[in-house]
C-alpha positions as CSV (number, residue, x, y, z in Angstrom):
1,X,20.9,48.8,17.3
2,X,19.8,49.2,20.7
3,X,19.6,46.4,23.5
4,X,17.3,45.1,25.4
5,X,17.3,45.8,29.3
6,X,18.2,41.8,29.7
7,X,21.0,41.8,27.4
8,X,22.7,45.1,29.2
9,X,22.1,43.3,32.2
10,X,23.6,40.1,31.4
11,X,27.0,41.8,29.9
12,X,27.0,44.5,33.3
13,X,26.4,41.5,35.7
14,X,29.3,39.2,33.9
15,X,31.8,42.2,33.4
16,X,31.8,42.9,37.2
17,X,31.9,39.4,37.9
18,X,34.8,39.1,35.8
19,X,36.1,42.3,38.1
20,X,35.9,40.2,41.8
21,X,33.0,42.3,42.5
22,X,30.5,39.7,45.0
23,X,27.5,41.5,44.5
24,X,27.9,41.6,41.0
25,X,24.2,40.2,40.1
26,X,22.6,43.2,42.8
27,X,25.1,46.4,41.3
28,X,24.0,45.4,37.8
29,X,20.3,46.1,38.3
30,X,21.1,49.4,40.4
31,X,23.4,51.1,37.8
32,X,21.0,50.3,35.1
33,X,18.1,51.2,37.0
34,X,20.3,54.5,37.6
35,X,21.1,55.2,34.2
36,X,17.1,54.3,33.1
37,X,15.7,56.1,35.6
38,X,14.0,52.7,36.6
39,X,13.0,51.2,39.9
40,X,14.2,47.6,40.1
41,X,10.6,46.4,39.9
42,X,10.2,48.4,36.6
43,X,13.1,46.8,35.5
44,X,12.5,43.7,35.9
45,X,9.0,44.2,34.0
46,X,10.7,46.0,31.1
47,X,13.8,43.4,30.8
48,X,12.7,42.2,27.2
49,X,12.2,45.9,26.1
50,X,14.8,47.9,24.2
51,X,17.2,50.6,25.7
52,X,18.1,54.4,24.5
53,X,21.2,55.5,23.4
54,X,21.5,57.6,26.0
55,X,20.6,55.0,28.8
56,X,23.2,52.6,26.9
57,X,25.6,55.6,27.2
58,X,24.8,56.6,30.8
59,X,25.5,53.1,32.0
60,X,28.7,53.0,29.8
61,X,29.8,55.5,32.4
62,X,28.8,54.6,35.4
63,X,30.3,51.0,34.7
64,X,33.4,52.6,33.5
65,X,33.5,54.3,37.2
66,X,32.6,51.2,38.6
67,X,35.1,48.9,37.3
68,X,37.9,51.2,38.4
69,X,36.6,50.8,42.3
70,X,34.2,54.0,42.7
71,X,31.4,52.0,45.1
72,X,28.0,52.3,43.2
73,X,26.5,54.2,46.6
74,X,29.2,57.0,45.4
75,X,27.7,56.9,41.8
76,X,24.3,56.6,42.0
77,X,25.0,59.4,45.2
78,X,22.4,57.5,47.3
79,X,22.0,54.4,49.2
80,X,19.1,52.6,51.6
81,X,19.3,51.8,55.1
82,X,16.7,50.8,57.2
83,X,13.9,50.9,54.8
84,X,15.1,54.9,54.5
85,X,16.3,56.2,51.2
86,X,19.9,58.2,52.1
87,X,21.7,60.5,50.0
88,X,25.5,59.4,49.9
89,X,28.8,61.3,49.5
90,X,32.7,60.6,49.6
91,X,32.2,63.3,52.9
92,X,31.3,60.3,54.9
93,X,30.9,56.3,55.0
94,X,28.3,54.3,52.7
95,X,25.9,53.0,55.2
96,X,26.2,48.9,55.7
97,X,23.8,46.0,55.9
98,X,25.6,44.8,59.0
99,X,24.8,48.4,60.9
100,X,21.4,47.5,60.9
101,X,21.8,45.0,63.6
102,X,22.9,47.9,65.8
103,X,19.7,49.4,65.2
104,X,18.0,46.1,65.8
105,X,19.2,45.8,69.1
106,X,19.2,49.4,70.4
107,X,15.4,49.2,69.7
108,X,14.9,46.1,71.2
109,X,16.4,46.9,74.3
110,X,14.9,50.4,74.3
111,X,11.1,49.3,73.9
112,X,11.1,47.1,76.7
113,X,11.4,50.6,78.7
114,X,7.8,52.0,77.6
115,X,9.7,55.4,77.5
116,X,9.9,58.1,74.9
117,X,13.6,58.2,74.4
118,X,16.6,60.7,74.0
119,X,18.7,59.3,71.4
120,X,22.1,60.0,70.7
121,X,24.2,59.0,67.2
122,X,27.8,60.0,67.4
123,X,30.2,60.0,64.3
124,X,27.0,60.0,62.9
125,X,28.4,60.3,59.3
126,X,25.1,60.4,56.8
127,X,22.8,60.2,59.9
128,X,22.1,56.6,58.9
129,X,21.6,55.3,63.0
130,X,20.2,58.5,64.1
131,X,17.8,58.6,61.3
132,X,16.8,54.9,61.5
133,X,16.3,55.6,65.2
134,X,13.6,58.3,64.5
135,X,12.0,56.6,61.8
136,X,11.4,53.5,63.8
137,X,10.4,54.9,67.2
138,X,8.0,58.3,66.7
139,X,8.0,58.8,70.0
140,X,12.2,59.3,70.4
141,X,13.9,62.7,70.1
142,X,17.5,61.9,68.2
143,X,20.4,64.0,68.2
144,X,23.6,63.4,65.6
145,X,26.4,64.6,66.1
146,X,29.8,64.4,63.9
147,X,33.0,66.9,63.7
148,X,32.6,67.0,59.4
149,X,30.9,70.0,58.3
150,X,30.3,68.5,54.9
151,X,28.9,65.3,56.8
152,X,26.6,67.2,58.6
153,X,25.9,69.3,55.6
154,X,24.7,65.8,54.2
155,X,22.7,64.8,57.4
156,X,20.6,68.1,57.4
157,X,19.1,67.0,53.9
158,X,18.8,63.5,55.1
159,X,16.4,64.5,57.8
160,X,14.7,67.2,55.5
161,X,13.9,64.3,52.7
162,X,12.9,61.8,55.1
163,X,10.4,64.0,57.1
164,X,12.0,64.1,60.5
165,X,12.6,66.9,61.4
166,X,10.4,67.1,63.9
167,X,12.3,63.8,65.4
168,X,16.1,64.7,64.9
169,X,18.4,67.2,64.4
170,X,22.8,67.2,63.9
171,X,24.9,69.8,65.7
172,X,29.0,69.3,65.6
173,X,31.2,67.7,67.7
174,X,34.2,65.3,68.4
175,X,33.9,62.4,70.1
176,X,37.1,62.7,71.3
177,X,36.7,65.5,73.3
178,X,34.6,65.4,76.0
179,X,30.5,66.3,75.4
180,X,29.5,69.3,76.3
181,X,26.7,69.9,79.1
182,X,24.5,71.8,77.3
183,X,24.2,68.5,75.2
184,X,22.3,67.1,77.7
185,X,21.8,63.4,78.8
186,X,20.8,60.4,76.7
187,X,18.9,57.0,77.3
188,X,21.1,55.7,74.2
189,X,23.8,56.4,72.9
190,X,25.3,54.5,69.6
191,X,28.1,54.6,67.5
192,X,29.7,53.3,64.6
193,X,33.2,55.1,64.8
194,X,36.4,54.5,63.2
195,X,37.9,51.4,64.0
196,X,40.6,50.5,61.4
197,X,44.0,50.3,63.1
198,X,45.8,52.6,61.2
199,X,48.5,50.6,59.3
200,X,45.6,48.3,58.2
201,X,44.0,51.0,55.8
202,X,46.7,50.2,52.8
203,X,45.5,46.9,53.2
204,X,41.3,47.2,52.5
205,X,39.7,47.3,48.9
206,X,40.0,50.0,46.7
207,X,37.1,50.9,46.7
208,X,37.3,51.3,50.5
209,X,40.6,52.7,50.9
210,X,41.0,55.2,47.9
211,X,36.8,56.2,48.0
212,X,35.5,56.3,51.5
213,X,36.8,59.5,54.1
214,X,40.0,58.6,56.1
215,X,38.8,60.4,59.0
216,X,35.9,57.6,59.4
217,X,38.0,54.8,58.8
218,X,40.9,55.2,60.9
219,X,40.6,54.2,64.4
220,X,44.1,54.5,65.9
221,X,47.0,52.6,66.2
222,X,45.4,49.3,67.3
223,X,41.7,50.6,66.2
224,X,40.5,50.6,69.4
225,X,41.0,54.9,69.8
226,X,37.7,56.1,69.9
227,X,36.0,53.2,72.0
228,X,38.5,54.0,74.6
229,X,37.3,57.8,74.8
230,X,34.0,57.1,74.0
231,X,33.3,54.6,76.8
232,X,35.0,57.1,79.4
233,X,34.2,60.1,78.5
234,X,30.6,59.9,77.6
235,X,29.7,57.8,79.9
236,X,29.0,61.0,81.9
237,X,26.1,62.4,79.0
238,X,24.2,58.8,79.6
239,X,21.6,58.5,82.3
240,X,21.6,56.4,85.1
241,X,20.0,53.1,83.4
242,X,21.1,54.5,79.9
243,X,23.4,52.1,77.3
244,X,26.0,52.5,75.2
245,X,25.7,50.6,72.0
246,X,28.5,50.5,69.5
247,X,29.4,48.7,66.3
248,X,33.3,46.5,66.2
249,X,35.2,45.5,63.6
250,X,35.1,41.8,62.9
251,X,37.7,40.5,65.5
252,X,37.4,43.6,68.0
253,X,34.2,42.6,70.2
254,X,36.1,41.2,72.8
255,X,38.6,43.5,73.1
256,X,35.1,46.2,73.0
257,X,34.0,44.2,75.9
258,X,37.1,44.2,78.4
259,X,36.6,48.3,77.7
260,X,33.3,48.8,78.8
261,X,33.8,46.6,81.4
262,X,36.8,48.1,83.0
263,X,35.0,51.5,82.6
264,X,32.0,50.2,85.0
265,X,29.3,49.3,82.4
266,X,26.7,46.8,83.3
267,X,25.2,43.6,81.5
268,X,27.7,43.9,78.7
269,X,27.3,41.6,76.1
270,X,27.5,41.3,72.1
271,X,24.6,40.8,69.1
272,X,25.8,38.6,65.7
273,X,25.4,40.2,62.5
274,X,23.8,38.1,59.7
275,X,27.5,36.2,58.9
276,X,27.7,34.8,62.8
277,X,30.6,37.6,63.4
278,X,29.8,39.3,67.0
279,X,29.1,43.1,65.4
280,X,27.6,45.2,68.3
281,X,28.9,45.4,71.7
282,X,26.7,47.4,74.6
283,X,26.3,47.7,78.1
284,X,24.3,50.6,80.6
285,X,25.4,52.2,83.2
């Protein structure tokens, strides 16, 4: 006999407990509503209904993937940031709650301009920052850029199904190589590039380490790489007045700071994510 929507949900939410998995209660109701075809609101009304078979089967699976570490983003294949609904592949990083502050603070600082902005994401990975950009200020012309062909594959249906492409567009490139001129100059420029000293990769979660691309996650030797070239080199594609926002890892601000500050950047200073940890370092030129 069938269950009911509650009874999946309690023995999904208690299994991935049992597994370590902290947002246990929150990946229950999106792998069912996954396997239902349910928004969580619909789920919630329909919790004392029965299930199908095939939902109860579809979930089977999904939780089978689950508890041997695939992140749900990677199942379900898409993932929400910034109010936007983003499709999600193992080509590039699943888009994090903490990221948002960089947005948060790039707008802030932006709007007090009264200017229609040229934005610039780089490592833009699923277009999340770029995209969010766009969405947020009409008025601002984006540009993503990322060296994955598959990751910009990804971002060209992101801007498609979110109606911006009138706002943005992705082109490749590597940040560490210097930008080109035909790229133009930029008001902002923000990153989230890799920052995981190298021999520290072994160490993250499985579902980190074995799921998400290397090429995003490894920052160098001491994790610091692509700051470095970032802060020199393209320096040169922001305008006079422009910032440079970027997100750290949890004990790198500082270490962000002394860069930007022996590079000539002005007014540099940090913005908390919602744990306390100092998560976005910036500065203008």
């Amino acid at each position: 006999m069938s269950k009911t929507y509650s009874q999946l949900y309690v023995e999904c939410r208690r299994a991935l407990k049992d597994a370590g998995i902290e947002a246990h209660s929150l990946e229950s109701r999106l792998l069912i509503c996954y396997a239902a075809g349910k928004t969580q609101a619909e789920l919630l009304r329909d919790m004392p209904l029965y299930t199908s078979n095939e939902v109860e089967d579809r979930l089977e699976r999904y939780m089978f993937r689950r508890l041997r570490g695939e992140p749900v983003a990677y199942i379900m294949g898409c993932w929400e940031f910034y109010g936007l609904n983003l499709e999600i592949s193992p080509d590039v990083l699943i888009p994090r709650f903490d990221t948002e502050v960089l947005v948060d603070k790039a707008l802030e600082i932006i709007r007090e301009r009264n200017t229609a902005p040229r934005v610039l994401d780089l490592c833009c990975g699923s277009g999340c920052i770029g995209l969010a950009m766009a969405h947020s200020m009409p008025e601002a012309r984006v540009l993503m850029l990322d060296n994955s062909k598959k990751a910009l594959e990804l971002t060209r249906r992101n801007i498609r199904s979110n109606n911006l492409s009138a706002r943005a567009l992705c082109m490749e490139a590597d940040a560490l190589l210097p930008p080109s001129r035909n790229l133009g100059s930029f008001d902002l420029i923000l990153s989230n590039p890799p920052y995981i000293a190298t021999g520290e990769i072994e160490t993250l979660d499985v579902s980190v380490k074995d799921y998400e691309p290397l090429c995003a996650l490894d920052g160098g030797e001491d994790g610091l790489k692509f700051y470095r070239y970032i802060a020199r080199e393209w320096k040169a594609a922001l305008r006079s007045g422009g910032w440079l926002f970027f997100e750290v890892g949890e004990t790198q601000a500082q270490d962000v700071v002394k860069i930007m500050r022996l590079e000539g950047y002005l007014n540099v200073d940090t913005a908390k994510d919602s744990a306390g940890i100092d998560r976005v370092v910036f500065g203008k030129v």
